[in-house]
N, CA, C and O atoms as a Tinker XYZ file with bonds, in Angstrom:
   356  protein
     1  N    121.861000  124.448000   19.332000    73     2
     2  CA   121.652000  124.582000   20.763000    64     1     3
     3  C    122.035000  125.995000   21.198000    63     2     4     5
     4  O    122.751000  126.720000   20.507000    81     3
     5  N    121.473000  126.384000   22.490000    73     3     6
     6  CA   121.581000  127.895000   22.324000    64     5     7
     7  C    121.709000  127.478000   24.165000    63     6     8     9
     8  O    120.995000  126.842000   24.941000    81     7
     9  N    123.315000  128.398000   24.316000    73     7    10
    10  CA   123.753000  128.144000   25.640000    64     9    11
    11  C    123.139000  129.220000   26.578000    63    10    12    13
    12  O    123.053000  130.403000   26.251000    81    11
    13  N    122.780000  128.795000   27.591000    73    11    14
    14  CA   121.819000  129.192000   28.822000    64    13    15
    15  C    122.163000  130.694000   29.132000    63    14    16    17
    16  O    121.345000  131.607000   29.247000    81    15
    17  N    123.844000  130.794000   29.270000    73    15    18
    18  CA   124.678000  131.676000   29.713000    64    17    19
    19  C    124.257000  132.851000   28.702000    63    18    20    21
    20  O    123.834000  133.874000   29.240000    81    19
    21  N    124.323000  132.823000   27.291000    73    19    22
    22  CA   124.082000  133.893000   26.199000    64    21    23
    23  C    122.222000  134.209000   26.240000    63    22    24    25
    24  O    121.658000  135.027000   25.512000    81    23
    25  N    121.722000  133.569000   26.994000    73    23    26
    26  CA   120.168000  134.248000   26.964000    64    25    27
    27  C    120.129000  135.499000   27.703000    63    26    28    29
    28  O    120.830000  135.470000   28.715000    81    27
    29  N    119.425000  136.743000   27.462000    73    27    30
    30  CA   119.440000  137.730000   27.828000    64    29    31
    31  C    118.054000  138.344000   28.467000    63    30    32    33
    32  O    117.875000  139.106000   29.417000    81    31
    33  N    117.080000  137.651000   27.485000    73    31    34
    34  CA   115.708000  138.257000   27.345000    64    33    35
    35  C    114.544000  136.602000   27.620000    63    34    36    37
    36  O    114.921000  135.689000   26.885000    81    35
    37  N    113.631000  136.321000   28.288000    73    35    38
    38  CA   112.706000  134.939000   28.618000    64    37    39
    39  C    111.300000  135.792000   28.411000    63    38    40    41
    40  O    110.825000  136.568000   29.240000    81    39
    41  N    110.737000  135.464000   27.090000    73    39    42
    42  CA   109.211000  135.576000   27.243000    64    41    43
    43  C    108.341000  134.367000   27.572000    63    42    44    45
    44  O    108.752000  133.229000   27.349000    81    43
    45  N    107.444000  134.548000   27.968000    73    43    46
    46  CA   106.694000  133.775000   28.638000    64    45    47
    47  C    104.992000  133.694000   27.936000    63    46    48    49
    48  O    103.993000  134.358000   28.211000    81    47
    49  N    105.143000  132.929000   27.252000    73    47    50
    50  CA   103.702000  132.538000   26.151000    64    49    51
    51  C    102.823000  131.577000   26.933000    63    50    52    53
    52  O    102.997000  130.375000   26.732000    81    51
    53  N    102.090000  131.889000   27.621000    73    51    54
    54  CA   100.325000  131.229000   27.768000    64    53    55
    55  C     99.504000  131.201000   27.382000    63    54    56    57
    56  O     98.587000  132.022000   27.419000    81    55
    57  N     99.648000  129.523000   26.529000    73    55    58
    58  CA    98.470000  129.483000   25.600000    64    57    59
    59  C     97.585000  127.836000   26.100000    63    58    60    61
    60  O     97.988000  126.683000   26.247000    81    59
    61  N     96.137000  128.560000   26.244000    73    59    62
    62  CA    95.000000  128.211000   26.833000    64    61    63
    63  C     94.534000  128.675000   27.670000    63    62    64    65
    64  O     95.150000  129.701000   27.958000    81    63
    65  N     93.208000  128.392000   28.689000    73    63    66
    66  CA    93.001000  129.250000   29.929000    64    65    67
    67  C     93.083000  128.922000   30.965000    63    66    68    69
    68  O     92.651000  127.790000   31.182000    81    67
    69  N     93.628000  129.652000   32.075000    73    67    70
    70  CA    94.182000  129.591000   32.953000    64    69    71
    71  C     93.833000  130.105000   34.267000    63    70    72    73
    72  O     94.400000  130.009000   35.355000    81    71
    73  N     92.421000  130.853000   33.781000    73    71    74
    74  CA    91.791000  131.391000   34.697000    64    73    75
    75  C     90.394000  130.569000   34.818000    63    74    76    77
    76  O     90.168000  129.734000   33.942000    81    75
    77  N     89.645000  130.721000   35.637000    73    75    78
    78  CA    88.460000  130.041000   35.248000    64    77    79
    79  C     87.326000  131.334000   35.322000    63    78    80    81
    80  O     86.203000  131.125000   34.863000    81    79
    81  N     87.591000  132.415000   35.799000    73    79    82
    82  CA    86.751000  133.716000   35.821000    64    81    83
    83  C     87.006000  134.493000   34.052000    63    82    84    85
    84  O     86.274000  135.281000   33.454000    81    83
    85  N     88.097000  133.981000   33.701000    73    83    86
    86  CA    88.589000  134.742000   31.990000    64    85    87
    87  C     89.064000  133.320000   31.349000    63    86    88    89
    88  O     90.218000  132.908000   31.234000    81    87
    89  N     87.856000  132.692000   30.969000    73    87    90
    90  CA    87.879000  131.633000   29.791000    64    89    91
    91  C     88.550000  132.347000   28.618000    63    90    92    93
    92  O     87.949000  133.255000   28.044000    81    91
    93  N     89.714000  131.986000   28.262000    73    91    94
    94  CA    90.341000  132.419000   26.763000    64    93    95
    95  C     89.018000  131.888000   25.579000    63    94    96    97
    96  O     88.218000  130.954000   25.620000    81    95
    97  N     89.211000  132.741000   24.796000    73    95    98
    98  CA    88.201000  132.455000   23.488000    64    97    99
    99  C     88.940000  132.167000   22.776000    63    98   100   101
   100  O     90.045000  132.698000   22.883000    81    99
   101  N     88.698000  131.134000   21.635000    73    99   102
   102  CA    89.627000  130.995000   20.592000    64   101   103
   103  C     90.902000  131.448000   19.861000    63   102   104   105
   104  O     92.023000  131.001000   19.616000    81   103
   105  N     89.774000  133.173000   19.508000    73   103   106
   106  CA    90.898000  133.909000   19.287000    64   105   107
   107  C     92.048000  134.515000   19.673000    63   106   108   109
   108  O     92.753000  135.415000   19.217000    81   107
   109  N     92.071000  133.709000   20.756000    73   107   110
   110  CA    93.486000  135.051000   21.902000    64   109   111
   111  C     93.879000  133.694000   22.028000    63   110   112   113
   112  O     95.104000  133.805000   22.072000    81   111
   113  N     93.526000  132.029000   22.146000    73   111   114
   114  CA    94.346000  130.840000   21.967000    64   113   115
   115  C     95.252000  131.299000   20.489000    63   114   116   117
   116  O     96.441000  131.607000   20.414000    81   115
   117  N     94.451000  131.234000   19.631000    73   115   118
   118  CA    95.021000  131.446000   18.457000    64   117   119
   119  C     96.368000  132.931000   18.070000    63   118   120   121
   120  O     97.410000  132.923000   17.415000    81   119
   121  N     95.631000  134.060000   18.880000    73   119   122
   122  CA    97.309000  134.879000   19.117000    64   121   123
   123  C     98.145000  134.579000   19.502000    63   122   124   125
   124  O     99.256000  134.833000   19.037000    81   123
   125  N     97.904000  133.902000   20.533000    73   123   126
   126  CA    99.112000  132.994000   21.694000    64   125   127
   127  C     99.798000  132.160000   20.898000    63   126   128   129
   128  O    100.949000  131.907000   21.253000    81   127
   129  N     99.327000  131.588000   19.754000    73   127   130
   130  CA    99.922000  130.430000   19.001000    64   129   131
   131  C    100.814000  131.075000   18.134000    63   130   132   133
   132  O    102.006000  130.770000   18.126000    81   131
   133  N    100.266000  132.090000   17.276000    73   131   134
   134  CA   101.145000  132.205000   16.562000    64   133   135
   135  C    102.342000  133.286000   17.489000    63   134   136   137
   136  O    103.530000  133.142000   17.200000    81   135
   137  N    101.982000  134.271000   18.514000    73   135   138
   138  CA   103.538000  134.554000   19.365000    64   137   139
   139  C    104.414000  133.694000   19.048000    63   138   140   141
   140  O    105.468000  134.006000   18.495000    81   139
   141  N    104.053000  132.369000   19.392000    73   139   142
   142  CA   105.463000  131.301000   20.161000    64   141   143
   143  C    105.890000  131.430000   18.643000    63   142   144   145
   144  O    106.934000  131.924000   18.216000    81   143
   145  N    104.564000  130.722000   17.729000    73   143   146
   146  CA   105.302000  130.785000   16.181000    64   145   147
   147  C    106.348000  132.056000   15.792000    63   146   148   149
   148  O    107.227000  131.620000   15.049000    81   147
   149  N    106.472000  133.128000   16.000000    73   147   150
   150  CA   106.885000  134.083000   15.730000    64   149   151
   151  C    108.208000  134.060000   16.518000    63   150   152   153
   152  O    109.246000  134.316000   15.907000    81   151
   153  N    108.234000  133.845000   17.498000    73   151   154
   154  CA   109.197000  134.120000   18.159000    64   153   155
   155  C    110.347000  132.715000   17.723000    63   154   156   157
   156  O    111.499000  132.837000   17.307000    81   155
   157  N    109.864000  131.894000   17.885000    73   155   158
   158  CA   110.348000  130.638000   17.607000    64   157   159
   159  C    111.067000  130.423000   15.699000    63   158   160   161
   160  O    111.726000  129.438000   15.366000    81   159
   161  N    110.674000  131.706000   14.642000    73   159   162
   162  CA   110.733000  131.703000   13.321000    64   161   163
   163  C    111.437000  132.905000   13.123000    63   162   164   165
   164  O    112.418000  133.155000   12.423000    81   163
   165  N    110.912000  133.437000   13.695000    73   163   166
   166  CA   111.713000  135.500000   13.626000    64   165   167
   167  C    112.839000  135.624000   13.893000    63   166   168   169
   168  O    113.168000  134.986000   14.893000    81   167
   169  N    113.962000  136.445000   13.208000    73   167   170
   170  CA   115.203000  136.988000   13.854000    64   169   171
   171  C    115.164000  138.062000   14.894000    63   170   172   173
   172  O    114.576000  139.132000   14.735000    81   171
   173  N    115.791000  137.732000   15.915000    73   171   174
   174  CA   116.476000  136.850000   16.340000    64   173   175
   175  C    115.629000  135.782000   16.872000    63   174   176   177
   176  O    114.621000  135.989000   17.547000    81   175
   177  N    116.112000  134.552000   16.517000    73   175   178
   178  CA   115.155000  132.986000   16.808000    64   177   179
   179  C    115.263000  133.152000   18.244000    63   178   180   181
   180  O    116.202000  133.682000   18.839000    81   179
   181  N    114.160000  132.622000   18.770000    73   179   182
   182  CA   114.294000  131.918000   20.323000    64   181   183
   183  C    114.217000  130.878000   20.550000    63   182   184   185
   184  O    113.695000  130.216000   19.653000    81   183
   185  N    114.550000  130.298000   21.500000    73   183   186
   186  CA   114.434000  128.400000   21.991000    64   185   187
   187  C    113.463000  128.479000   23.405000    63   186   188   189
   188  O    113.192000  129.329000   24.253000    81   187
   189  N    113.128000  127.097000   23.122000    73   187   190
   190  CA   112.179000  126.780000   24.179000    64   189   191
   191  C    112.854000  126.920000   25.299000    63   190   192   193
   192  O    113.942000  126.544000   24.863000    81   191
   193  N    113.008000  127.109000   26.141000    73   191   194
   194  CA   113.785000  126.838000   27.607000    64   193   195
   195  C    113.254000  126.050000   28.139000    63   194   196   197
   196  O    114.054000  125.216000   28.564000    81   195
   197  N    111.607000  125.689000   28.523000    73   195   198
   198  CA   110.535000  125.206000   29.536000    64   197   199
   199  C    109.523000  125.123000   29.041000    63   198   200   201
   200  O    109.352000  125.725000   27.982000    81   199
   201  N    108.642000  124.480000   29.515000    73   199   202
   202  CA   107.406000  124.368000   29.245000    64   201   203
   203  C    106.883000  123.954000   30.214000    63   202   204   205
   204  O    107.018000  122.741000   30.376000    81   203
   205  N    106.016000  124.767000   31.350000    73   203   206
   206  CA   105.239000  124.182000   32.016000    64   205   207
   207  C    103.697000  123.669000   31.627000    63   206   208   209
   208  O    103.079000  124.500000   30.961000    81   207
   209  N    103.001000  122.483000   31.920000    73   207   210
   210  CA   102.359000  121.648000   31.846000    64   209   211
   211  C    101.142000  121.740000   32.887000    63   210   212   213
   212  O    101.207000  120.987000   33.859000    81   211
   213  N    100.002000  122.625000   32.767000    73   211   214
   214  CA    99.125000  122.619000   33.590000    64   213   215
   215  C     97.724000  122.491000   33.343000    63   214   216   217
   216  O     97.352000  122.578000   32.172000    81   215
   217  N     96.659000  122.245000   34.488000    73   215   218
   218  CA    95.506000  121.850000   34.588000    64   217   219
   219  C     94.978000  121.897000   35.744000    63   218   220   221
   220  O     95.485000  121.346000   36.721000    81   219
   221  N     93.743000  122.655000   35.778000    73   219   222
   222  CA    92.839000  123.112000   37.206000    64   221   223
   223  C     91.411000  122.181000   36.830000    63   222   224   225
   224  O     91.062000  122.188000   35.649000    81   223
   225  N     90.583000  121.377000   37.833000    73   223   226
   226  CA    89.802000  120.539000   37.747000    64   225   227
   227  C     88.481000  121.418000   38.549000    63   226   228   229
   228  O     88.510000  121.342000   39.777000    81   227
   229  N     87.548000  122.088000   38.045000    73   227   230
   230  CA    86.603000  122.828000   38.691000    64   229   231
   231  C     85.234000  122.124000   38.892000    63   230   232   233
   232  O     84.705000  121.477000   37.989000    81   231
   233  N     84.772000  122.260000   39.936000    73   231   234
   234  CA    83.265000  121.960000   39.788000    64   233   235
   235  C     81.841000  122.849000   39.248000    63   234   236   237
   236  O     81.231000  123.719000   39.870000    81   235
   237  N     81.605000  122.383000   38.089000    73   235   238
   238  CA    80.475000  123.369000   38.074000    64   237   239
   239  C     78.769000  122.907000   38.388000    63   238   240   241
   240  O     78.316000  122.159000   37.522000    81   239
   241  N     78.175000  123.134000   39.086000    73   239   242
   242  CA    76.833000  122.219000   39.615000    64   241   243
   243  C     77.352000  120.791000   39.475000    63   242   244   245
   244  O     78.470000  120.785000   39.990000    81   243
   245  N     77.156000  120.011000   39.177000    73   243   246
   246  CA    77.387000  118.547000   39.077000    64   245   247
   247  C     78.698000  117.679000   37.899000    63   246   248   249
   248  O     79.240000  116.602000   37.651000    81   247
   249  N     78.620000  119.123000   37.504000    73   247   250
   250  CA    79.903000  118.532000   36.113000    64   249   251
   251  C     81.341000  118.904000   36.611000    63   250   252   253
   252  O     81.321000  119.834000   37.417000    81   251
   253  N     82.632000  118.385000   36.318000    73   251   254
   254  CA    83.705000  118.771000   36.624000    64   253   255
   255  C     84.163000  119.011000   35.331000    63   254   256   257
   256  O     84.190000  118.216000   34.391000    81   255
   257  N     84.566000  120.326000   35.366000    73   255   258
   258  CA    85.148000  120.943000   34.358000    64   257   259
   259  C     86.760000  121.231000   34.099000    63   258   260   261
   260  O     87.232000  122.153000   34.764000    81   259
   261  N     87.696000  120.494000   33.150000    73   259   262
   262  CA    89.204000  120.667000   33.419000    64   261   263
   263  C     89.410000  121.502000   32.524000    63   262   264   265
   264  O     88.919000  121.356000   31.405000    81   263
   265  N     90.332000  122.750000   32.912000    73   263   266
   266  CA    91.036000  123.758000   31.997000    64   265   267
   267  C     92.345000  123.115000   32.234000    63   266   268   269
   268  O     92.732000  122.531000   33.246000    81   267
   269  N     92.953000  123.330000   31.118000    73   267   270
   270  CA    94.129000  122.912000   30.588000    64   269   271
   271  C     95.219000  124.320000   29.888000    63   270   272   273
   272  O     94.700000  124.999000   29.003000    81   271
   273  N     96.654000  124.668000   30.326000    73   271   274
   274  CA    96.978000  125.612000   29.485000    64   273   275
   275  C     98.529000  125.160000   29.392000    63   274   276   277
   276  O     98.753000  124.113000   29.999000    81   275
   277  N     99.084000  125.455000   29.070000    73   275   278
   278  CA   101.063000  125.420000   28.692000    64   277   279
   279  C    101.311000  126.674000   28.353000    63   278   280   281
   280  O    100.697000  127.468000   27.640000    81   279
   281  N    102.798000  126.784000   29.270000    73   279   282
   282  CA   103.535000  127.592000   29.393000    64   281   283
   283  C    104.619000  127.505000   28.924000    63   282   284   285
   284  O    105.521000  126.892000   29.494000    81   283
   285  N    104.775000  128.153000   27.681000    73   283   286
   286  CA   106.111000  128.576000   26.795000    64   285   287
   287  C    107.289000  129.474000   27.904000    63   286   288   289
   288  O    107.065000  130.599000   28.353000    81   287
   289  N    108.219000  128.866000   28.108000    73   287   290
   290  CA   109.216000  129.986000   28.017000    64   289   291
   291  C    110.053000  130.084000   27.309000    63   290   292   293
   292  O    110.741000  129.088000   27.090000    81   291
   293  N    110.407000  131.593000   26.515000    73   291   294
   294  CA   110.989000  131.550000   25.517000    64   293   295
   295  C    112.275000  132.312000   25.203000    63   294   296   297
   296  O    112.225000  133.524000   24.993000    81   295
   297  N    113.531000  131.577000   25.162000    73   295   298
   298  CA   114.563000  132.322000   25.612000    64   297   299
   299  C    115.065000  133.020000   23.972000    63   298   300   301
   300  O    114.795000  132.645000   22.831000    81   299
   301  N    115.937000  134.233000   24.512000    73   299   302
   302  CA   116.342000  134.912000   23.081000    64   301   303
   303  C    118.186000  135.562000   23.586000    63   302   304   305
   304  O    118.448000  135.781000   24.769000    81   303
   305  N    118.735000  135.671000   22.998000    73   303   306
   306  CA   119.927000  136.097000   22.788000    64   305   307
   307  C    120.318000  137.553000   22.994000    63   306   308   309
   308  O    121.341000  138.066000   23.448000    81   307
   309  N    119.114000  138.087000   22.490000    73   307   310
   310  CA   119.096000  140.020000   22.373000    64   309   311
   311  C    117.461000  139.898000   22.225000    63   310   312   313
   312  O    116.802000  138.923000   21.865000    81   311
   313  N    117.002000  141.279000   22.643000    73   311   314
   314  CA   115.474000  141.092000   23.258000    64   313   315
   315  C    114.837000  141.316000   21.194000    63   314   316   317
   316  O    115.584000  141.847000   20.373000    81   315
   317  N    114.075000  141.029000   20.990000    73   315   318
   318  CA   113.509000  141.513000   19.241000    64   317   319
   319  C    113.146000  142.848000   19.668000    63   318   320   321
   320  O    112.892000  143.320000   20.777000    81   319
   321  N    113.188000  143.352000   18.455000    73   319   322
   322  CA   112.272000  144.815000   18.435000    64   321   323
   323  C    111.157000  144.477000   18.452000    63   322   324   325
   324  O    110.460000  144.996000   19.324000    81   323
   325  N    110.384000  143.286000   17.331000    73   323   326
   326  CA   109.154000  143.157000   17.444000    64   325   327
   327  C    108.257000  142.719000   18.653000    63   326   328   329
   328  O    107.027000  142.757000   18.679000    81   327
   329  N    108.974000  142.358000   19.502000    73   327   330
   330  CA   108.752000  141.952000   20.680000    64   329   331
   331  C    108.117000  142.984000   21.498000    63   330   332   333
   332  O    107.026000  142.787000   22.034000    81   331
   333  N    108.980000  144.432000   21.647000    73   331   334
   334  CA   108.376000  145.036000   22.500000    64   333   335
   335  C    106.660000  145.946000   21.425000    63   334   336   337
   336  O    105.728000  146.415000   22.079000    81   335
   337  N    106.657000  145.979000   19.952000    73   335   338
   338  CA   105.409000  146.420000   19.916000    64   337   339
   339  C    104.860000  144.931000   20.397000    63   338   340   341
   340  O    104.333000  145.507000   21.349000    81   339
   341  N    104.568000  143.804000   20.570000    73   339   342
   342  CA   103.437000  142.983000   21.310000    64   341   343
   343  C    103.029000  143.430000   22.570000    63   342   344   345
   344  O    101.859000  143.517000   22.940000    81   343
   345  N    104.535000  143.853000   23.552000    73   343   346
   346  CA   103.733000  143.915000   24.616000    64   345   347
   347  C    102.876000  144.675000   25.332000    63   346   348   349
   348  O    102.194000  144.584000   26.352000    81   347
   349  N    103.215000  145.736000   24.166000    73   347   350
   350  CA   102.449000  147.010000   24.121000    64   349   351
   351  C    100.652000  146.975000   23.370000    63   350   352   353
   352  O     99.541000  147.454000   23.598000    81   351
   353  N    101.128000  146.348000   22.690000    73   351   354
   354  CA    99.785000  146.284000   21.933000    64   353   355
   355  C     98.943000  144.649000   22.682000    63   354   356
   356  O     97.832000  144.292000   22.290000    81   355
């Protein structure tokens, strides 16, 4: 268990789409996946803190279309190095 008080650094992983103008494509689901993996496996480990749980219900001509995405938050102890080349790149 990793106490609330010693978190320093919260990334925030959104994986699925969340927009309905920028449909995620597979492949940027699939970066998103392995982030959390990384962050969640890498030294220094992070813990889940949250997870928000969402879904937008759109109409398109006659069909209703649901996007679905989750929100990682991901707490860490000391920020990674590898962390900041992601957010850069």
């Amino acid at each position: 268990m990793i106490d609330i008080s010693d978190v320093v650094h919260v990334k925030r992983i959104v994986v699925g789409s969340n927009n309905p103008t920028d449909l995620q494509a597979e492949d940027k689901i699939v970066k998103a996946m392995a982030l959390l993996n990384k962050c969640l496996t890498e030294p220094p480990r992070g813990r889940i803190l949250g997870i928000e749980k969402s879904f937008s219900i759109l109409q398109v001509g006659e069909h209703n279309v649901v996007l679905q995405w989750l929100t990682y938050h991901v707490g860490f102890t000391r920020r990674p190095y590898w962390l900041e080349d992601q957010d850069q790149g």
